[in-house]
MARDODREN-231107 format. One record per residue: residue number from 1; residue in three letters; x, y, z of N, C-alpha, C, O, CB in turn. Coordinates in steps of 0.1 Angstrom, whole numbers. Each point is the difference from the previous one (the first is absolute). Glycine has a CB too. Layout:
<rs>
{NUM, ala, {X, Y, Z}, {X, Y, Z}, {X, Y, Z}, {X, Y, Z}, {X, Y, Z}}
...
</rs>
This chain:
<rs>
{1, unk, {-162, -473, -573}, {1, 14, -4}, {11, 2, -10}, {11, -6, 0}, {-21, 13, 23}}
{2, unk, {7, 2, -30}, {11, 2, -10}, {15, 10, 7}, {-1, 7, 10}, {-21, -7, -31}}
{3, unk, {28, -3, 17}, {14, 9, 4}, {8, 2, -7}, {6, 11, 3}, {-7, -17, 11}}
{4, unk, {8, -1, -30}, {10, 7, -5}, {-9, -8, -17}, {-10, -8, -2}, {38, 11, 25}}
{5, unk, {-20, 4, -30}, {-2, -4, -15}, {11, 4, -8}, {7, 10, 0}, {-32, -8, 1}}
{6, unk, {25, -13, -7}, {15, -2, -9}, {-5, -5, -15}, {-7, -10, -3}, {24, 0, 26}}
{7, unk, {-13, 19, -32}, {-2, -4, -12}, {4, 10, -9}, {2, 10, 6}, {-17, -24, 2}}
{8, unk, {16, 17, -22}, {-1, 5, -7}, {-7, 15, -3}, {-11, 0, -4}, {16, -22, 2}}
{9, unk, {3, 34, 6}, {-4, 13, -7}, {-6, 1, -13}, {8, -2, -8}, {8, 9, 20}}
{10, unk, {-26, -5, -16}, {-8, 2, -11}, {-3, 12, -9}, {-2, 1, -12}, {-5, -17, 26}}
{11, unk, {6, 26, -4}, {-4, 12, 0}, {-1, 12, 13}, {-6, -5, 10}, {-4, -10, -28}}
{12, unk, {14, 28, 19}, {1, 6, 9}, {-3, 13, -4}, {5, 6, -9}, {8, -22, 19}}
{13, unk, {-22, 22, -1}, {-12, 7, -2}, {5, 13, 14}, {6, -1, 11}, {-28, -24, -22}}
{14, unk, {16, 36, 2}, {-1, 10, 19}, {-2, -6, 11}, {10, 0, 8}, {-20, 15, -16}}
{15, unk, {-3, -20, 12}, {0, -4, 11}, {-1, -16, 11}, {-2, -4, 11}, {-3, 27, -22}}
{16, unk, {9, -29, -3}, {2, -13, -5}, {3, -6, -9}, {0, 5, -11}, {-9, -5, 21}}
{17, unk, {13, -16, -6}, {10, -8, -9}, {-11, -13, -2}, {-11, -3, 6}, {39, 10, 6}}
{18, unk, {-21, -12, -24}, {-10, -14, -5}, {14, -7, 3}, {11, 5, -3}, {-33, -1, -20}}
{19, unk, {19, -21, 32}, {11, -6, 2}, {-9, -16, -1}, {-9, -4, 5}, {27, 25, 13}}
{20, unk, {-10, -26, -27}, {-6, -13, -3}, {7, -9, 4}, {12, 0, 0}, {-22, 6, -16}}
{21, unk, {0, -18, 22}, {7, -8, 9}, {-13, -16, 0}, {-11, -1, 5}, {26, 26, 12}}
{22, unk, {-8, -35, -24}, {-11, -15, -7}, {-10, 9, -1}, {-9, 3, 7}, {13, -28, 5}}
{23, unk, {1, 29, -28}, {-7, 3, -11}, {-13, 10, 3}, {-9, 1, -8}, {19, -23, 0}}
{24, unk, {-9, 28, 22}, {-13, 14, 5}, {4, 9, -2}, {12, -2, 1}, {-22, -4, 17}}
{25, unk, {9, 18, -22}, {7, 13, 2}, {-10, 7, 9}, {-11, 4, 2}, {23, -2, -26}}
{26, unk, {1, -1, 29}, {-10, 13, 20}, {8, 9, -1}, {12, 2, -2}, {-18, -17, 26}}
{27, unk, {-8, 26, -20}, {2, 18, -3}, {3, -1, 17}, {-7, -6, 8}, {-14, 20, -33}}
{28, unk, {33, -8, 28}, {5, 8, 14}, {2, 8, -2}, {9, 0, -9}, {-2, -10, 19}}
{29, unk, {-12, 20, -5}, {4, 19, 10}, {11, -2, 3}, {2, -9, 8}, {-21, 17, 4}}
{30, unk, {28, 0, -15}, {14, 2, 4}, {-6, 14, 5}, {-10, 7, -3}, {30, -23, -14}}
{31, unk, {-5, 19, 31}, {1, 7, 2}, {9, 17, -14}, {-5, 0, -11}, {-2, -25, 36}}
{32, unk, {13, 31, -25}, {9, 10, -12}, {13, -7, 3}, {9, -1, -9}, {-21, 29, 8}}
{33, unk, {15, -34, 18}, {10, -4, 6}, {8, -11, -9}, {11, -2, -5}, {-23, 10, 26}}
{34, unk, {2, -14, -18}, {3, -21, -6}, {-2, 4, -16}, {8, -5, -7}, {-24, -18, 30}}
{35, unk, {9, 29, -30}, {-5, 3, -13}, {17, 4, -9}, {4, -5, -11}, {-35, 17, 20}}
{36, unk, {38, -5, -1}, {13, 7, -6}, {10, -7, 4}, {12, 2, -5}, {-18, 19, 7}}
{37, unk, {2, -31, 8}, {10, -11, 0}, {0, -13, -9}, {10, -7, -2}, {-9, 15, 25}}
{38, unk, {-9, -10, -26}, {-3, -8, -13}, {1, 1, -8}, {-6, 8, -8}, {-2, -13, 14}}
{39, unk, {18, -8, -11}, {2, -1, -21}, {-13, 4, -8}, {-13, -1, 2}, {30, -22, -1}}
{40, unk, {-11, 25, -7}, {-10, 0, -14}, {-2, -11, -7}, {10, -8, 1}, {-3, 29, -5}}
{41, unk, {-18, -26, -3}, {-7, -10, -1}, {9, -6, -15}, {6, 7, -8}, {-32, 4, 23}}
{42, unk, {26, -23, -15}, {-3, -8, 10}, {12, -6, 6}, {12, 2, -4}, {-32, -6, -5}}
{43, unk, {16, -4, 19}, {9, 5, 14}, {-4, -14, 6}, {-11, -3, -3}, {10, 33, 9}}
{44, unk, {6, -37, 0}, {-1, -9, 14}, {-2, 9, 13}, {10, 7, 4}, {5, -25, -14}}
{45, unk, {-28, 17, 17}, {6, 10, 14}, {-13, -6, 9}, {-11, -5, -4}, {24, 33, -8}}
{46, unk, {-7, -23, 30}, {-7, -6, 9}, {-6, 9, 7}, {8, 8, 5}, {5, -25, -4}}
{47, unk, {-26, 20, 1}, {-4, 4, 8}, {-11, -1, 11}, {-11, -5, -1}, {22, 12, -14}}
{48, unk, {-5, 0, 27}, {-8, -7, 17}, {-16, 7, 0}, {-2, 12, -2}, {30, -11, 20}}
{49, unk, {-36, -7, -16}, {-17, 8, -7}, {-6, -2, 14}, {4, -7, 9}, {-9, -1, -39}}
{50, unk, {-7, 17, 30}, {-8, 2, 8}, {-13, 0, -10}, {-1, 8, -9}, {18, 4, 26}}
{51, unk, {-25, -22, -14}, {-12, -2, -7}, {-13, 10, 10}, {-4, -3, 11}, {14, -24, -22}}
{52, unk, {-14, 37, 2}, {-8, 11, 4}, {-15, -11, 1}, {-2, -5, -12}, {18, 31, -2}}
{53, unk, {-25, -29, 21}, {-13, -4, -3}, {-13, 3, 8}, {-3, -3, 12}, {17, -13, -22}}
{54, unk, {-19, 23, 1}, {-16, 7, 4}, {-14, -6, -11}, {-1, -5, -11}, {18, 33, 20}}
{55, unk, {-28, -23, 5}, {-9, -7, -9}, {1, 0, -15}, {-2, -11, -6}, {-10, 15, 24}}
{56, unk, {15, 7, -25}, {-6, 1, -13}, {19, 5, -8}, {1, 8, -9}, {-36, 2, 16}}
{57, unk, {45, -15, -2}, {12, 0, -5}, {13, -7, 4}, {4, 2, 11}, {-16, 16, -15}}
{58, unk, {17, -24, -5}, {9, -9, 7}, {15, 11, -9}, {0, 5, -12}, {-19, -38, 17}}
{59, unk, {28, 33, 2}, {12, 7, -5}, {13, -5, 2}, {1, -8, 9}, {-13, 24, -7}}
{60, unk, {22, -13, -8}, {14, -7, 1}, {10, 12, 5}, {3, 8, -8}, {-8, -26, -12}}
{61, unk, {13, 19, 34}, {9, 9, -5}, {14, -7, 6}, {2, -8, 9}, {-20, 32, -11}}
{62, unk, {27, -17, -6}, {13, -8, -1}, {9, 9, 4}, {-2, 12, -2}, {-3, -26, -15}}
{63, unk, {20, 7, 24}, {4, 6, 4}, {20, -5, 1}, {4, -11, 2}, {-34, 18, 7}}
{64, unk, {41, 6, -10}, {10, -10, -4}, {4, -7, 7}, {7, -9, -4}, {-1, 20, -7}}
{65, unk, {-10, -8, 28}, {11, -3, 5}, {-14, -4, 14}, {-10, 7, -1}, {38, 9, -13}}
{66, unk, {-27, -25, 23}, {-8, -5, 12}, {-1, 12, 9}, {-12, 2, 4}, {20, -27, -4}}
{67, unk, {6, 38, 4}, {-1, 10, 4}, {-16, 8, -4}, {-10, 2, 5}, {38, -4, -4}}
{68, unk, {-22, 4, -13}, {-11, 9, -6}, {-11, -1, 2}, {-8, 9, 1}, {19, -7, -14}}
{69, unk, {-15, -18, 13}, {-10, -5, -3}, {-11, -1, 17}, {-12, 2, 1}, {26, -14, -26}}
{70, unk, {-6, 10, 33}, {-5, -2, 17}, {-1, 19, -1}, {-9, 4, 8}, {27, -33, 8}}
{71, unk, {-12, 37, -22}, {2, 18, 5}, {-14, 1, -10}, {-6, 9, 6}, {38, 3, -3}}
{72, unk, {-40, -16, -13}, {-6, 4, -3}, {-11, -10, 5}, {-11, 4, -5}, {26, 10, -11}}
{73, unk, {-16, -24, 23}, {-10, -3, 8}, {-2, 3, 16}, {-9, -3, 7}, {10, -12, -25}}
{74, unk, {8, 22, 20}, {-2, 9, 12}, {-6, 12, -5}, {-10, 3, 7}, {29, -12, 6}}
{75, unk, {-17, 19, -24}, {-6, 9, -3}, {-15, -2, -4}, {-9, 8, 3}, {31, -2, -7}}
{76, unk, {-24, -16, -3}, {-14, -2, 0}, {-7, -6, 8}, {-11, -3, -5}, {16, 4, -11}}
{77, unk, {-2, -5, 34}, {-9, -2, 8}, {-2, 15, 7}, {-9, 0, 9}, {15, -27, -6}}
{78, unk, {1, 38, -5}, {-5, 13, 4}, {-11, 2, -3}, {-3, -4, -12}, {20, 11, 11}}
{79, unk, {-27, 0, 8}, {-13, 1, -4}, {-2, 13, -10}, {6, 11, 2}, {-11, -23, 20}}
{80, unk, {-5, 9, -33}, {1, 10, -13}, {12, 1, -9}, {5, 10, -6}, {-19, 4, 21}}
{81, unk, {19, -28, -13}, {12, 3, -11}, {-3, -19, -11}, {5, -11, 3}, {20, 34, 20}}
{82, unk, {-28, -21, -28}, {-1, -8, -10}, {11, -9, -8}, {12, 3, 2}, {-27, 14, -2}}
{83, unk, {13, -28, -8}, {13, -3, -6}, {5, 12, -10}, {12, 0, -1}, {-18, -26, 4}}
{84, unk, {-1, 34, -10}, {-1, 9, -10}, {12, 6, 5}, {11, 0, -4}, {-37, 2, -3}}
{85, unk, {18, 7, 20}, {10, 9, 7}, {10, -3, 3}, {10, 7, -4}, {-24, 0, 10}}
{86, unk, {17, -19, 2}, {9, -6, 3}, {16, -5, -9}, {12, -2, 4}, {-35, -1, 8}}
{87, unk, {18, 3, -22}, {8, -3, -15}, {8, 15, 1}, {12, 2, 2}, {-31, -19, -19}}
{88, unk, {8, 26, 13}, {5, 13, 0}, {9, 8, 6}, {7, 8, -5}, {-22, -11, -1}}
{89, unk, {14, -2, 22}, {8, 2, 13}, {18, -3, -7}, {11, 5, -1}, {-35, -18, 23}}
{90, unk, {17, -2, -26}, {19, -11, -4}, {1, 9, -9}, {12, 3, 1}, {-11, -34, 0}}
{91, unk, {-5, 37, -10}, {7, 6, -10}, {5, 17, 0}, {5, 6, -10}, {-20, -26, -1}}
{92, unk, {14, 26, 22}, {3, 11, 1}, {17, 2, 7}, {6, 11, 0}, {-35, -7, 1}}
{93, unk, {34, -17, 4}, {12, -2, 2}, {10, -12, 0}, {-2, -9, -8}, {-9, 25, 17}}
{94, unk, {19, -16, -3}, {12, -15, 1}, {-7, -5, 13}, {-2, 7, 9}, {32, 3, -19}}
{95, unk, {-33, -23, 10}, {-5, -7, 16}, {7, 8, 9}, {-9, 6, 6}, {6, -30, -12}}
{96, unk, {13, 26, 10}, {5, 3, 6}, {0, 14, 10}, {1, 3, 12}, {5, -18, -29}}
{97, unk, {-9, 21, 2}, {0, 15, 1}, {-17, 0, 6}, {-3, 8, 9}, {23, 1, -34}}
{98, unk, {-28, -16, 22}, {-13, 3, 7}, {1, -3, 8}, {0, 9, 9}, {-12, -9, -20}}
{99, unk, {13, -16, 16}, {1, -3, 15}, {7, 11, 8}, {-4, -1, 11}, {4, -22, -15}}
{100, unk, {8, 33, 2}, {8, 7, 3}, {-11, 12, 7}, {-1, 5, 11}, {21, -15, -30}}
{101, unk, {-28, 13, 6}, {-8, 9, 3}, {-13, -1, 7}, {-9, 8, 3}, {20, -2, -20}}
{102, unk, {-8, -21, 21}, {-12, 1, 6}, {5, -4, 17}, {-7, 4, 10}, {-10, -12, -37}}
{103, unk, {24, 3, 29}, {11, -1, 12}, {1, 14, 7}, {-5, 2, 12}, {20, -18, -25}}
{104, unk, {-10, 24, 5}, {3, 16, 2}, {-15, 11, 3}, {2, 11, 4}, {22, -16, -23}}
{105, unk, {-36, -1, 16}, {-11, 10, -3}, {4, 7, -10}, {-4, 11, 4}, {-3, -9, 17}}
{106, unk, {13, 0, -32}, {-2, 8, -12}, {-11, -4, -7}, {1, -7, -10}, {21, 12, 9}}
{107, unk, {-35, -1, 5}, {-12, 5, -7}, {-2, 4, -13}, {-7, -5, -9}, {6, 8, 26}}
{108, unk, {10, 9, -16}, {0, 4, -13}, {5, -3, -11}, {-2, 5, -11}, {0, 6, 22}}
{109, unk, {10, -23, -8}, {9, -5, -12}, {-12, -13, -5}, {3, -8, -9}, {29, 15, 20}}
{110, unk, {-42, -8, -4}, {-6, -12, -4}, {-12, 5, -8}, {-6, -7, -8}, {14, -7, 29}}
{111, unk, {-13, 26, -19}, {-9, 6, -7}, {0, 0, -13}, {-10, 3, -6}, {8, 7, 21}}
{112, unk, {19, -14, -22}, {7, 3, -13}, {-11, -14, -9}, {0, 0, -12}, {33, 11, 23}}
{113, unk, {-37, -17, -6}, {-6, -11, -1}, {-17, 3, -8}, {-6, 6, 9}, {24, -16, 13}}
{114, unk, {-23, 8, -29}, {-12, 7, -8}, {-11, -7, 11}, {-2, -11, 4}, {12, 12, -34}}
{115, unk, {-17, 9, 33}, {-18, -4, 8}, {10, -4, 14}, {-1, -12, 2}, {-22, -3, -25}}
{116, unk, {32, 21, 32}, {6, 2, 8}, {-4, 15, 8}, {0, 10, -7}, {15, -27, -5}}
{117, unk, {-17, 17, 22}, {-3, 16, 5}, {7, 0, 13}, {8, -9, 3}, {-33, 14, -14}}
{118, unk, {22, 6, 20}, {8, -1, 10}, {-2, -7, 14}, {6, 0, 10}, {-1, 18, -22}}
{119, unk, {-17, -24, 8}, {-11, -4, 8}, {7, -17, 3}, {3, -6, 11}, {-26, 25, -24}}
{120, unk, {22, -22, 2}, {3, -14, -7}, {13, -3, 3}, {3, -10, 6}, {-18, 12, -26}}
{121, unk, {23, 8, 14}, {14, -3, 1}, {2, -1, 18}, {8, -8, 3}, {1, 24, -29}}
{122, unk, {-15, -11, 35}, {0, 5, 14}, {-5, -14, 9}, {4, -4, 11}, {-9, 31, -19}}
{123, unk, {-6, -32, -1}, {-7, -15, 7}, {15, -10, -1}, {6, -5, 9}, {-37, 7, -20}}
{124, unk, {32, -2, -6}, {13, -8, -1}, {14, -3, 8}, {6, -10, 1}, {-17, 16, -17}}
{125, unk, {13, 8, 20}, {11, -1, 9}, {-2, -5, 12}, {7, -8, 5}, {0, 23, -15}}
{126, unk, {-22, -7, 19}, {0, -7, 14}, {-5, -18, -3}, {4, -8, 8}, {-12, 36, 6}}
{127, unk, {2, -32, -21}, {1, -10, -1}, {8, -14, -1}, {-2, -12, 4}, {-10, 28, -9}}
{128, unk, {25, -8, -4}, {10, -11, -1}, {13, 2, 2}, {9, -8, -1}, {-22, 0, -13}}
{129, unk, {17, 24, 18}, {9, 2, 7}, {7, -8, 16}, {11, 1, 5}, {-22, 18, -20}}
{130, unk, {1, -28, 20}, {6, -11, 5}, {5, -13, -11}, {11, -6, 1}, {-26, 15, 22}}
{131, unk, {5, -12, -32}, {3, -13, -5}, {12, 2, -12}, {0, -9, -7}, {-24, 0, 13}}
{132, unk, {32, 19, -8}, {11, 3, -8}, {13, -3, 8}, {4, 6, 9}, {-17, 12, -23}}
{133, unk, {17, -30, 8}, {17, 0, 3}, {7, 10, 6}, {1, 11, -6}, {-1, -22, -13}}
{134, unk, {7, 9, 32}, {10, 9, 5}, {10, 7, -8}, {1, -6, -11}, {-5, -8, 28}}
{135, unk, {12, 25, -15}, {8, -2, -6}, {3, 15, 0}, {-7, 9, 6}, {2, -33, -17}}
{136, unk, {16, 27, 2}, {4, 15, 3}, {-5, 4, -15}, {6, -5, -10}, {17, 6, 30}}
{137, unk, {-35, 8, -20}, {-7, 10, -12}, {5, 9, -5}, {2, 1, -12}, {-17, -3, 19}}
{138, unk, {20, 10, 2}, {4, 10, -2}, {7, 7, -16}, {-5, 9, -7}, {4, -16, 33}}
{139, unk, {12, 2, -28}, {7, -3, -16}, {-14, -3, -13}, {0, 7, -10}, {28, -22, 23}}
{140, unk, {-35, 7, -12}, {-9, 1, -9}, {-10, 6, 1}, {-9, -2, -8}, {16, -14, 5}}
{141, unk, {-9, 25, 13}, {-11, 10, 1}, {3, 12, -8}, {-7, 6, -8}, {2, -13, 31}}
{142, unk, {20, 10, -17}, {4, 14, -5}, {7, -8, -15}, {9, 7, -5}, {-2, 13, 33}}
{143, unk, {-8, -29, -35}, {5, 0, -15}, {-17, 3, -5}, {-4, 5, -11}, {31, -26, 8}}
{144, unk, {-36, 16, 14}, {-18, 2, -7}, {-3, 14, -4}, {-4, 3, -11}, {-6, -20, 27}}
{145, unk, {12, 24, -6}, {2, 15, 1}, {4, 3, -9}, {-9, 3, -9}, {12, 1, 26}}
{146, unk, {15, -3, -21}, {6, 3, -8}, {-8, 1, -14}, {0, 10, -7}, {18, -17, 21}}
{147, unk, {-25, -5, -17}, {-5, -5, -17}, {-11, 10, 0}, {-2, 7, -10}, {6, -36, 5}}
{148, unk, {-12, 30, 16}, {-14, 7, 3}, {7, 17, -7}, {-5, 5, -10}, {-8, -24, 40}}
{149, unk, {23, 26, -25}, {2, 7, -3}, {6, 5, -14}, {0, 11, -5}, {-3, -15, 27}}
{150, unk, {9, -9, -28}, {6, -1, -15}, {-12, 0, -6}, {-1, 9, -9}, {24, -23, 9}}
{151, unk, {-36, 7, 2}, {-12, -6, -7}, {-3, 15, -1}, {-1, 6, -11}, {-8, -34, 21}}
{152, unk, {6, 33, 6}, {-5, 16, -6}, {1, 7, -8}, {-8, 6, -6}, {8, -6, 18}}
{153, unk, {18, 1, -11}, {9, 12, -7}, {-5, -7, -18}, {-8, 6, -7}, {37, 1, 31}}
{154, unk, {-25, -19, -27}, {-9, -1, -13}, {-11, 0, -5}, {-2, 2, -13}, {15, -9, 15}}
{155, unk, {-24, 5, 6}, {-12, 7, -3}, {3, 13, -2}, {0, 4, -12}, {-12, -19, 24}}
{156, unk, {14, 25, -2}, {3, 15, 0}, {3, 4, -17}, {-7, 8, -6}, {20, -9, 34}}
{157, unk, {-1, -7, -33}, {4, 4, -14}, {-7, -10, -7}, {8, -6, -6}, {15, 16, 10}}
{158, unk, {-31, -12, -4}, {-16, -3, -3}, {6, -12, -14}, {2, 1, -12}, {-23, 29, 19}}
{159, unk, {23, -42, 6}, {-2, -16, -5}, {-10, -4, 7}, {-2, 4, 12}, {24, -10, -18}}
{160, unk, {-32, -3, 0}, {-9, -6, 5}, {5, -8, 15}, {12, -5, 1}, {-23, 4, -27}}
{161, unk, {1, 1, 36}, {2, -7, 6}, {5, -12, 5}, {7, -1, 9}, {-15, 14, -12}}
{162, unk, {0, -26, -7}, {4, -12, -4}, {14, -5, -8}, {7, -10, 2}, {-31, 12, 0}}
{163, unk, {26, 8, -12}, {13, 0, -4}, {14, 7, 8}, {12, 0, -2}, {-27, -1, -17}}
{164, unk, {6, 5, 28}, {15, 7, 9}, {4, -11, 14}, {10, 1, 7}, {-18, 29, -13}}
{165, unk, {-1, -37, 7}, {0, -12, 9}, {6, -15, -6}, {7, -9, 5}, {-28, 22, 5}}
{166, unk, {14, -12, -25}, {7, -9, -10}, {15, 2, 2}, {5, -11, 1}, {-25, 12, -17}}
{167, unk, {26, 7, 16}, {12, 3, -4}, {9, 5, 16}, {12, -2, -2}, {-24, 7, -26}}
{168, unk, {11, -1, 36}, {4, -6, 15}, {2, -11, 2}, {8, -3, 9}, {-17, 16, -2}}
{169, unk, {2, -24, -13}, {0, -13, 0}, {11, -7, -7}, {6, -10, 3}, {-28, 13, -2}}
{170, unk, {26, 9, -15}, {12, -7, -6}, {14, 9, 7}, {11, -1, -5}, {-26, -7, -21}}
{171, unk, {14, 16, 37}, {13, 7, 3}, {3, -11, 9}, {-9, -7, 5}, {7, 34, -7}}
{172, unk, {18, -29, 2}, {6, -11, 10}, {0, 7, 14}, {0, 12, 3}, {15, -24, -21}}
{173, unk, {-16, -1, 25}, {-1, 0, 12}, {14, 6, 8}, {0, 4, 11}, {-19, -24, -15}}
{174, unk, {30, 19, -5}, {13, 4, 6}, {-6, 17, -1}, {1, 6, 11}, {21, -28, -20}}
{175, unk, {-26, 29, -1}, {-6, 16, 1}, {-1, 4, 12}, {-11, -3, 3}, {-1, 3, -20}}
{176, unk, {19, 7, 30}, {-7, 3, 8}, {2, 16, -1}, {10, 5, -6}, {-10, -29, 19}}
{177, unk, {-10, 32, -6}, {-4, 12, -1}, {-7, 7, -9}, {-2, -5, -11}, {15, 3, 20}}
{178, unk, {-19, 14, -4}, {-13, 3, -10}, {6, 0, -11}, {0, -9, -8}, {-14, 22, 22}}
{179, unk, {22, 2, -15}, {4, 4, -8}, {8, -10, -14}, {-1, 2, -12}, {-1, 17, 32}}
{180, unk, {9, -27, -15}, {6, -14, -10}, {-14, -10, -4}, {-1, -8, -9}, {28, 7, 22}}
{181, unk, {-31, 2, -8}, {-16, -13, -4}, {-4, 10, -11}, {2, -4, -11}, {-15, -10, 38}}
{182, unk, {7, 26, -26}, {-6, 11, -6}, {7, 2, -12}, {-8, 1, -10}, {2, 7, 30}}
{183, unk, {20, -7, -22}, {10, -1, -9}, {0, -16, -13}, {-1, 0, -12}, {13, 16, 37}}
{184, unk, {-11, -26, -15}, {-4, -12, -7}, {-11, -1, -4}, {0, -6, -11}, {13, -2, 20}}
{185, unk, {-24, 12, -4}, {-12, -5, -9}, {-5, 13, -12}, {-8, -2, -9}, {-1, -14, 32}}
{186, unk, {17, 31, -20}, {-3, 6, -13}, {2, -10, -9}, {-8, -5, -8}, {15, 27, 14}}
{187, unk, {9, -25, -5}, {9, -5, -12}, {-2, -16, -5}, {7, -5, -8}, {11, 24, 16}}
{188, unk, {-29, -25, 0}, {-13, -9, -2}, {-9, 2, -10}, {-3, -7, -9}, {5, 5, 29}}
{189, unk, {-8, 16, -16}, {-16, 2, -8}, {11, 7, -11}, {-3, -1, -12}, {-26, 8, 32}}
{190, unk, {39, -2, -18}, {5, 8, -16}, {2, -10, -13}, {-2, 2, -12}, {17, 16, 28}}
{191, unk, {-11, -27, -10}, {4, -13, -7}, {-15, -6, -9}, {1, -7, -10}, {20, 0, 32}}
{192, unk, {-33, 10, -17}, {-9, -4, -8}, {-8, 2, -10}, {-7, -10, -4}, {11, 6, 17}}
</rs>
């Protein structure tokens, strides 16, 4: 079975990367997660894969880190959640911050996730809310919250949604509180 691939960045795409490795180039699905953690091409880089295979499709998806990669194959043995979906899940937060949310039952913070509902987000939690790492959530629930509410307040003053998530992404992690995250990522999008 396959498990990691090491070779040469080629090219990197929305929702995948071309990574060549003896002379093949293989298309992997990145998560937005691993996608923003990765150099720009070209690049030497490793990543831990999960080979998707169905009758009529064989797929690659990659991943930075073995964490990520075991969290997004627990998400995709939930029933009605897909690798598609599943990707989408990793990309709506920091590992951390989801396992967090899904530890805690915040539902709602998982819905943030596209073709997520409350239904879905609700299977997901009773499902793997035992198989998530112990541990104290709490601090990364309420920084989830916190962004959920900056993401709003910039939509509100009507930035797109994707760009206002884009860019929570670039406020540091030392930011804490609404009002200072909210502050840093104006003077983020002002900058562009």
């Amino acid at each position: 079975m396959l498990y990691s691939l090491s070779g040469k960045l080629i090219e990197k795409k929305k929702d995948f990367v071309v990574a060549e490795a003896g002379g093949i180039g293989f298309k992997v699905f990145t998560s937005r997660e691993t996608a923003n953690h990765l150099p720009q091409p070209p690049a030497n880089i490793k990543l831990f894969c999960y080979l998707y295979l169905r009758e009529d499709r064989l797929e690659l998806y990659g991943f930075r880190s073995e964490e990520e990669m075991r969290t997004f194959e627990l998400l995709n043995s939930v029933t009605g959640i897909g690798p598609k979906s599943a990707l989408g899940i990793l990309g709506i937060a920091s590992l951390d911050r989801l396992k967090a949310a899904i530890a805690e039952g915040k539902n709602e913070l998982l819905t943030r996730a596209s073709g997520i509902g409350h239904k879905t987000a609700e299977r997901i939690i009773l499902e793997l809310k035992d198989k998530i790492s112990e541990g104290d959530h709490k601090t990364a629930v309420e920084a989830m919250e916190s962004d959920l509410q900056v993401e709003e307040a910039l939509t509100a003053l009507g930035y797109p949604r994707p760009q206002a998530r884009e860019t929570l992404r670039k406020v540091s992690k030392e930011t804490q509180g609404i009002e200072a995250r909210l502050k840093e990522a104006l003077k983020i999008l002002s900058k562009k």
